[in-house]
C-alpha positions in Angstrom: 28.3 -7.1 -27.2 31.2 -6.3 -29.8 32.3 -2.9 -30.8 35.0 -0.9 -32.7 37.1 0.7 -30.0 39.1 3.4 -31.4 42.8 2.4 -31.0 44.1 6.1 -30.9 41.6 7.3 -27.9 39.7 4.4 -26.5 36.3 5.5 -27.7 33.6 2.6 -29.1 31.6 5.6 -30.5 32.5 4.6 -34.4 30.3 4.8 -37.0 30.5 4.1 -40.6 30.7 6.6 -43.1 31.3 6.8 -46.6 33.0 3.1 -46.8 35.0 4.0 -44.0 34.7 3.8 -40.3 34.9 7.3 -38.4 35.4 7.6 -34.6 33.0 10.3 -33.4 35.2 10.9 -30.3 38.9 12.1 -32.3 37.7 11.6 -36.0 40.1 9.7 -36.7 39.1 7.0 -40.3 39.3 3.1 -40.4 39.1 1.3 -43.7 36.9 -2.0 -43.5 40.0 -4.2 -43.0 41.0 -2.4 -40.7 38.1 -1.8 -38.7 38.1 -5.3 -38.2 41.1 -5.7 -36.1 39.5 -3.2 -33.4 36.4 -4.9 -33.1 36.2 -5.7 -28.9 34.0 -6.9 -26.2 32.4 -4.2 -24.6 30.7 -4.7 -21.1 27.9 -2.6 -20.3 27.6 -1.9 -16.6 24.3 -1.1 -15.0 25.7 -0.2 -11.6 24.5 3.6 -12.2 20.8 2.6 -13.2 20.7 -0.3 -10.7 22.0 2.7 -8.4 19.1 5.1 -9.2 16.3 2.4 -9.0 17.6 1.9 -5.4 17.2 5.1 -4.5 13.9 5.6 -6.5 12.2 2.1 -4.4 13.4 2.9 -1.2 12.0 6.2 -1.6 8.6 4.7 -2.7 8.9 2.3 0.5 9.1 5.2 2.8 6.5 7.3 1.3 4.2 3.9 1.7 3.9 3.5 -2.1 3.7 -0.4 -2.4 2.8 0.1 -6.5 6.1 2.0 -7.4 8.4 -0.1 -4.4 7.3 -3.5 -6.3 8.0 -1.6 -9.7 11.2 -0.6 -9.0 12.7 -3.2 -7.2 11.7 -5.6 -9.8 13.2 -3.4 -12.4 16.7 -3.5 -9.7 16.1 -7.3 -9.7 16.6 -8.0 -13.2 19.6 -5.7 -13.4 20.8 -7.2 -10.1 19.2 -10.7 -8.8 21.4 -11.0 -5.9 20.4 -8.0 -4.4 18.7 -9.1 -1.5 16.8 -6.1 -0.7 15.5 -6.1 -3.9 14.8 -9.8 -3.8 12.9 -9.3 -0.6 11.1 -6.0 -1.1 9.8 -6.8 -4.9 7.7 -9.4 -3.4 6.6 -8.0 0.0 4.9 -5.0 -2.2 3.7 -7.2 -4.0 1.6 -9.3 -1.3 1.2 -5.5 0.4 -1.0 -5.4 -2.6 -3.1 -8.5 -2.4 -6.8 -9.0 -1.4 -8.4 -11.1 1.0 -9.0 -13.7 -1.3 -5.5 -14.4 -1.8 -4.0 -13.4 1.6 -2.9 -17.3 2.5 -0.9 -17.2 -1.1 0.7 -13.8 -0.7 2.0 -15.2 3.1 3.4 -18.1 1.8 4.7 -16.3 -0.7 6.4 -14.0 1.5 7.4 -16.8 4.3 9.4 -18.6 1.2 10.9 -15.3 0.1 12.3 -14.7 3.3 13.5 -17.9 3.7 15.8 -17.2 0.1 16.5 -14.1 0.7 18.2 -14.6 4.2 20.0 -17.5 2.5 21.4 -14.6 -0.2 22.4 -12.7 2.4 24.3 -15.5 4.0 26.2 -16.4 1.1 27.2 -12.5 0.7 28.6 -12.4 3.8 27.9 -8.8 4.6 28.9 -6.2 7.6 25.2 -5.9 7.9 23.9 -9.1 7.6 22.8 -10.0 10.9 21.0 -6.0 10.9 19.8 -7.2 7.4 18.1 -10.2 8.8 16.6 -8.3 11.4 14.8 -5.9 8.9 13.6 -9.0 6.6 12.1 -10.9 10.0 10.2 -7.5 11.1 9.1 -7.0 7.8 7.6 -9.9 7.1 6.2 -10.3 10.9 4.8 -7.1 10.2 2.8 -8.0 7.2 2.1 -11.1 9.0 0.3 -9.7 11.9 -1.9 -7.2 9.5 -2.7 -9.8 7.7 -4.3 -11.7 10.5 -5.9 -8.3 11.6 -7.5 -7.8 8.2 -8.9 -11.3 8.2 -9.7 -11.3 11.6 -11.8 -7.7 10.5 -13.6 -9.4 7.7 -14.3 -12.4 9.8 -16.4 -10.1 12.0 -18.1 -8.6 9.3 -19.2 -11.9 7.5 -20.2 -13.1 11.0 -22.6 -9.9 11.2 -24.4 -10.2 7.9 -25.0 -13.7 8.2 -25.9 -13.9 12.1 -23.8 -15.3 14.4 -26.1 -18.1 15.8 -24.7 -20.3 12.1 -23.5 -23.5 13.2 -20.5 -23.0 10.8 -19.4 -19.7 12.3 -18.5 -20.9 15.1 -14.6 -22.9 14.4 
């Protein structure tokens, strides 16, 4: 993105007025010619917002709130899509969230997201990468293992209504 930076105090809050430019920050006036010369790249940094969705997901992941940890860590993952945690935890809340029908999707889902994310943690070379690994594996063995409980449940179930004595009930 280009701005006028102020030459006299830094500022790229200039605005035109009356045919000339005005920095809001010192006041100080640029004709259009002039104006010109200080136009500058300005980077925007998103390390305070990417900062405050951290906090805000990993404080929906320990309160349990799978709807708000996918939200914001897919918010963090477009400001930031080498975060791993973000990488790994936008997608487990979102198979956290899946139904029955779909529970062989959302683990291959989830088996293939762990499998990238370890590999972005391997390129960052991180203190904590090894712990970080650990945390992805006992996620996703976690969701894994509920996963298996809930359709071992339903199995059950469907085995009750329709009587257990079905030829194709029996695997």
């Amino acid at each position: 993105m280009t701005k006028i930076i102020c030459e006299l105090c830094g500022s790229n809050d200039v605005v035109k007025q009356d045919g000339f430019y005005v920095c809001q920050h010192c006041g100080t006036k640029y004709s259009i010619e002039e104006a010109k010369k200080l136009i500058g790249t300005v980077k925007i940094d998103k390390q305070e917002e990417s900062d405050n969705l951290l906090v805000l997901a990993r404080r929906a992941r320990e309160q349990g709130n799978a709807e708000n940890a996918e939200k914001y860590y897919g918010l963090l993952l477009q400001n930031d899509p080498n975060n791993w945690e973000a990488s790994f935890f936008q997608v487990y809340f979102q198979c956290m969230k899946t139904n029955l029908m779909n529970l062989s999707s959302a683990i291959e889902n989830l088996a293939t997201c762990s499998a990238s994310t370890i590999e972005l943690l391997s390129k960052a070379k991180d203190d904590k990468t090894s712990e970080n690994v650990a945390t992805i594996i006992d996620y996703a063995s976690n969701f894994a293992f509920n996963a298996a409980a809930l359709a071992q449940k339903h199995w059950n179930e469907f085995k009750e209504v329709q009587g257990a004595d079905r030829e194709y009930l029996n695997p």
